[in-house]
C-alpha positions as CSV (number, residue, x, y, z in Angstrom):
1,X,0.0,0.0,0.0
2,X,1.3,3.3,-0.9
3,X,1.3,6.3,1.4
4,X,-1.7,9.3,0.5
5,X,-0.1,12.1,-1.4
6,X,0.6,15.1,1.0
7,X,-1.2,18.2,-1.0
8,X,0.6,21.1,-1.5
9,X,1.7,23.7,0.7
10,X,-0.8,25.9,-1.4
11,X,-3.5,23.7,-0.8
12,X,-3.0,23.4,3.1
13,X,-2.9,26.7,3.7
14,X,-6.1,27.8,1.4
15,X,-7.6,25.1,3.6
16,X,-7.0,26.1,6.8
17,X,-7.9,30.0,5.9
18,X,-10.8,29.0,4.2
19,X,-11.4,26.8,7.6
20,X,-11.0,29.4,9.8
21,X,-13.1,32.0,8.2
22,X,-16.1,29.6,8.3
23,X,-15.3,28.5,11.6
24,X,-14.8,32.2,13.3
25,X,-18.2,33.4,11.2
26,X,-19.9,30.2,12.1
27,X,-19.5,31.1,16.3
28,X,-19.9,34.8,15.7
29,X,-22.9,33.9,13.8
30,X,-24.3,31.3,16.9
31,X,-23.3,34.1,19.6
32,X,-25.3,36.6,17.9
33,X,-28.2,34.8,17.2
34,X,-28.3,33.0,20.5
35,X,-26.9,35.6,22.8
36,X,-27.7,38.8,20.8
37,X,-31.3,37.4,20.2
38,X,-31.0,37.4,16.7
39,X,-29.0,40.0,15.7
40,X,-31.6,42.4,14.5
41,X,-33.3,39.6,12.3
42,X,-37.0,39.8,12.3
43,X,-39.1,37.2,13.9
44,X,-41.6,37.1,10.9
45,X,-38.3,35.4,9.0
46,X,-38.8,32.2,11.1
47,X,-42.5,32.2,11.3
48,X,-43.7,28.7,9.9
49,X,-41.2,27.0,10.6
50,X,-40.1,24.8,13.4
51,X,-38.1,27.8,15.4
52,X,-39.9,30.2,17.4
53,X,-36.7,32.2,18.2
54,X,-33.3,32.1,16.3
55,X,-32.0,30.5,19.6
56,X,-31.4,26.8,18.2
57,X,-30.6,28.2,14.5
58,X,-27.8,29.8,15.9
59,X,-27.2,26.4,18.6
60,X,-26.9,24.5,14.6
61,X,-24.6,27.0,13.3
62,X,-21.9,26.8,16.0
63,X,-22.3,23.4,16.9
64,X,-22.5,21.3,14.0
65,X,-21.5,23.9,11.4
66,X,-18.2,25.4,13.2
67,X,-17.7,22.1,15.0
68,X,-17.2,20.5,12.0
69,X,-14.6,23.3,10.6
70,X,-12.9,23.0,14.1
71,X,-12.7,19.3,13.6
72,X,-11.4,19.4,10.1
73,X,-9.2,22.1,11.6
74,X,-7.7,19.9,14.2
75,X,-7.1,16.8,11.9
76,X,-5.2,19.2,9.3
77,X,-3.0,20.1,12.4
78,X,-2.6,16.9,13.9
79,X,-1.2,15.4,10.4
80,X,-4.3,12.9,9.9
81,X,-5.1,11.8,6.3
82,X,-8.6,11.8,6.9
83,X,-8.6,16.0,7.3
84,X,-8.8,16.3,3.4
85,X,-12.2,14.1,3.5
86,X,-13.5,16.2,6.7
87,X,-13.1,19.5,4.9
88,X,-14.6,18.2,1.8
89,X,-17.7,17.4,4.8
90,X,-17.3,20.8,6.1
91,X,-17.4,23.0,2.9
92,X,-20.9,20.2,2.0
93,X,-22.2,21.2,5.5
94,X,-21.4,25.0,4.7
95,X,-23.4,24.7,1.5
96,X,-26.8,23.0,2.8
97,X,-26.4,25.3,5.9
98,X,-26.8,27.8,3.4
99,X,-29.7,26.2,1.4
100,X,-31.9,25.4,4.3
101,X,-31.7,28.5,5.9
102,X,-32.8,30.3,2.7
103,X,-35.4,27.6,2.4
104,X,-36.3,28.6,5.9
105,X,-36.6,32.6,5.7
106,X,-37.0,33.0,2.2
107,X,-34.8,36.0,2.2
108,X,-31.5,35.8,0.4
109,X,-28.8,37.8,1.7
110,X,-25.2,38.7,0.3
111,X,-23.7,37.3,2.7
112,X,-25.5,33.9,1.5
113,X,-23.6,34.0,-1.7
114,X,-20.4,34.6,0.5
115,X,-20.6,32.0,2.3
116,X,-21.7,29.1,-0.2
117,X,-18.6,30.2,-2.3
118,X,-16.5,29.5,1.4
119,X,-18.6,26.4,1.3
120,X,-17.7,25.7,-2.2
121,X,-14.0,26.5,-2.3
122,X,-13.5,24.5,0.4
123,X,-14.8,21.3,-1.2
124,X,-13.0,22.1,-4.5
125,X,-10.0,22.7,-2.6
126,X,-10.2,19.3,-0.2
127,X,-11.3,17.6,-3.5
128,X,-7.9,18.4,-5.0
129,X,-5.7,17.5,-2.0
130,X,-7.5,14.2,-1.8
131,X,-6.0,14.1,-5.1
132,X,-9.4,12.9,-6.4
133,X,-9.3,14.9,-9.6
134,X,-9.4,13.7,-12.7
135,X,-6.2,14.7,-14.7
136,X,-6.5,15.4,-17.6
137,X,-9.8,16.7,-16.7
138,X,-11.6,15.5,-19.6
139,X,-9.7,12.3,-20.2
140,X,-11.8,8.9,-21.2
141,X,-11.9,5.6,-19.7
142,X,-11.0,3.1,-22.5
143,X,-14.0,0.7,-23.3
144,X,-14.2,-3.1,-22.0
């Protein structure tokens, strides 16, 4: 068995910046909405749904949305092959964070857009240092 590729110092460190982004805005993010009540956002956003304050939205967004940045976070600094796979799961987590909560308030936001393209560099990015690309991009298989 051969030992996983090591991805390039370029890729490690748009990881981890990427990473950290998402993981600071992901706790400001759960402070504000469960400390700050909601930082301003009006309840009628929420109405219908199954929130009646933007208490466990923001409980979601630090916990399971920065935890799993932090944990990706961790395994990149600890040297563990399987960081590149959990930042692929973070960026995917960042994304349907994003869609649900539009589906939820159906209100779109800048700041949306900003933070799917966090979402989505980070998957391309943890795609490419799981060396899971195809090179050349558009090569064939050869038929059986």
């Amino acid at each position: 068995m051969k030992p996983a590729p090591v991805p390039s110092r370029a890729l490690r460190v748009g990881l981890s910046a990427v990473a950290w982004f998402n993981l600071l805005s992901a706790l400001v993010g759960m402070v504000g909405l469960t400390v700050g009540g909601g930082i301003g956002l009006p309840p009628e956003w929420i109405e219908g749904s199954i929130f009646t304050s933007y208490f466990w939205p923001g409980v979601i967004l630090g916990v399971i949305v920065g935890g799993v940045q932090a944990i990706a976070l961790l395994a990149q600094y600890g040297r563990f092959t399987l960081a590149w796979g959990l930042h692929a799961a973070a960026g995917l987590i960042m994304m349907i964070w994003i869609f649900v909560e539009i589906a939820i308030i159906l209100v779109w936001s800048p700041l949306h857009g900003i933070y799917f393209t966090t979402g989505l560099i980070q998957t391309i990015l943890a795609v490419l240092a799981l060396d899971a690309w195809p090179r050349p991009f558009l090569r064939q298989t050869p038929k059986l």
